[in-house]
C-alpha positions as CSV (number, residue, x, y, z in Angstrom):
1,X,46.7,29.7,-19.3
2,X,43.5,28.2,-19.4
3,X,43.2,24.8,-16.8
4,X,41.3,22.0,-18.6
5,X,38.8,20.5,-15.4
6,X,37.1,17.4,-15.8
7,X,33.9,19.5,-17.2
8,X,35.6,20.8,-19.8
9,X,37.6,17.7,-21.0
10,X,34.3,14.7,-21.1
11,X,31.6,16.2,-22.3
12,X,29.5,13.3,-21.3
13,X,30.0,14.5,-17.6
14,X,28.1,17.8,-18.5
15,X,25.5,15.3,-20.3
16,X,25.4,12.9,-16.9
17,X,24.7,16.2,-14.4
18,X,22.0,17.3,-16.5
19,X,20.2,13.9,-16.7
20,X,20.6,13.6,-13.2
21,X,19.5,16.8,-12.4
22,X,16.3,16.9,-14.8
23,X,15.4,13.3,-12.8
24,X,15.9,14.6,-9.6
25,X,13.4,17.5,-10.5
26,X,11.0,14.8,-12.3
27,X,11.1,12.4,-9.4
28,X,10.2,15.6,-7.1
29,X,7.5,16.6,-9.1
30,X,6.1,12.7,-8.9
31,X,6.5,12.1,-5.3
32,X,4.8,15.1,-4.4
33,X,1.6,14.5,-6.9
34,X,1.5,10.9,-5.8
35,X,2.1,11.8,-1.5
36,X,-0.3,14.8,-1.5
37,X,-2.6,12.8,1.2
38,X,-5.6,13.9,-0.3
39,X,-5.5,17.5,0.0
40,X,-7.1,19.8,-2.5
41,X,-7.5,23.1,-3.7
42,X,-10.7,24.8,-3.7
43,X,-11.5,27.1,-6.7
44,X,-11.4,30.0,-3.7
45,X,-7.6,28.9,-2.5
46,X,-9.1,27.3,0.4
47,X,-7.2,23.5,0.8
48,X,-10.9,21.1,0.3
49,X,-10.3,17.5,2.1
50,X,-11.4,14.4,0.7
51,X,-13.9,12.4,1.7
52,X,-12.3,9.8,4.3
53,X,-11.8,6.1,2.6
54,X,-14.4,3.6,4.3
55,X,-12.5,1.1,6.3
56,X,-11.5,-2.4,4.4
57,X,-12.2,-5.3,6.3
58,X,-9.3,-7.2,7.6
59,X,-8.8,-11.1,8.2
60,X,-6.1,-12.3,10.8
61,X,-4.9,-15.9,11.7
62,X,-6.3,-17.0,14.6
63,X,-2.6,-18.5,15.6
64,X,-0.7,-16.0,14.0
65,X,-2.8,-12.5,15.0
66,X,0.4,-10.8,13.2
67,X,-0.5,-12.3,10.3
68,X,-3.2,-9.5,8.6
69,X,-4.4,-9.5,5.2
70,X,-7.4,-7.2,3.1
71,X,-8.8,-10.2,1.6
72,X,-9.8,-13.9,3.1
73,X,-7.2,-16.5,2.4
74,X,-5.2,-18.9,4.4
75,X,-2.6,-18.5,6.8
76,X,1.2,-18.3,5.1
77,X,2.8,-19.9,8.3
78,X,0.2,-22.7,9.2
79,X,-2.3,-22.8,6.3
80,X,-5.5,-21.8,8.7
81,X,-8.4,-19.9,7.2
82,X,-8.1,-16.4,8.1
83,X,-10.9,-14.7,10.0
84,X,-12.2,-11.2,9.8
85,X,-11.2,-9.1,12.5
86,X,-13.8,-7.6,14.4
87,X,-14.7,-3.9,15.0
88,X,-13.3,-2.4,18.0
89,X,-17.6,-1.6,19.4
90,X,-18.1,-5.0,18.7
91,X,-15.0,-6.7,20.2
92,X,-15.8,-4.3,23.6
93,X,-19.3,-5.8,23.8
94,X,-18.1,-9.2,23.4
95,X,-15.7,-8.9,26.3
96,X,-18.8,-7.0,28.1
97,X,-21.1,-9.8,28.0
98,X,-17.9,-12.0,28.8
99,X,-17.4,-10.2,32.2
100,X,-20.9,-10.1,33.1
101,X,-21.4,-14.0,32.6
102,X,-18.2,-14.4,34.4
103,X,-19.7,-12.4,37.2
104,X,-23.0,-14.2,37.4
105,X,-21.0,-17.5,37.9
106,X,-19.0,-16.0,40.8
107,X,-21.8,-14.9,42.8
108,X,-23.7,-18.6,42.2
């Protein structure tokens, strides 16, 4: 006696599990070229890394610092210009010269 399963009886099931399974295999295959972080392969085996990106610069809102874009523009919540943001060697110098000045004055 021979049992008739749902396989056997719509053969647009059999058609559905192979689509799915050749895009499961194709969507592998894709995320895994597109999310390789920039490793490469030598011609001698050994993984070669790629050069490091150079920094973007970065504009923030004055009144909104959450607000951070790649490109100037203006502010989505208040419509201020945004400004670059400054390098971290910079920003410490700034607050440097800052403390000293604020120093002088207390000793005046």
């Amino acid at each position: 006696m021979k049992t008739r399963t749902l396989w056997n009886r719509h053969p647009a099931v059999r058609l559905l599990a192979v689509a799915l399974a050749g895009s499961m295999v194709g969507g592998g295959a894709v995320f895994l070229t597109l999310h390789s972080h920039g490793r490469a392969e030598a011609a001698d085996g050994t993984a070669a890394e790629a050069p490091a990106p150079e920094p973007k610069q970065k504009y923030h809102c004055p009144m909104h610092p959450t607000i951070v874009q790649e490109h100037p523009d203006t502010c989505p919540i208040c419509g201020m210009n945004l400004v670059p943001i400054q390098e971290e060697a910079s920003t410490t110098a700034a607050g440097a010269e800052k403390k000293e000045k604020k120093e002088k004055k207390e000793k005046k």
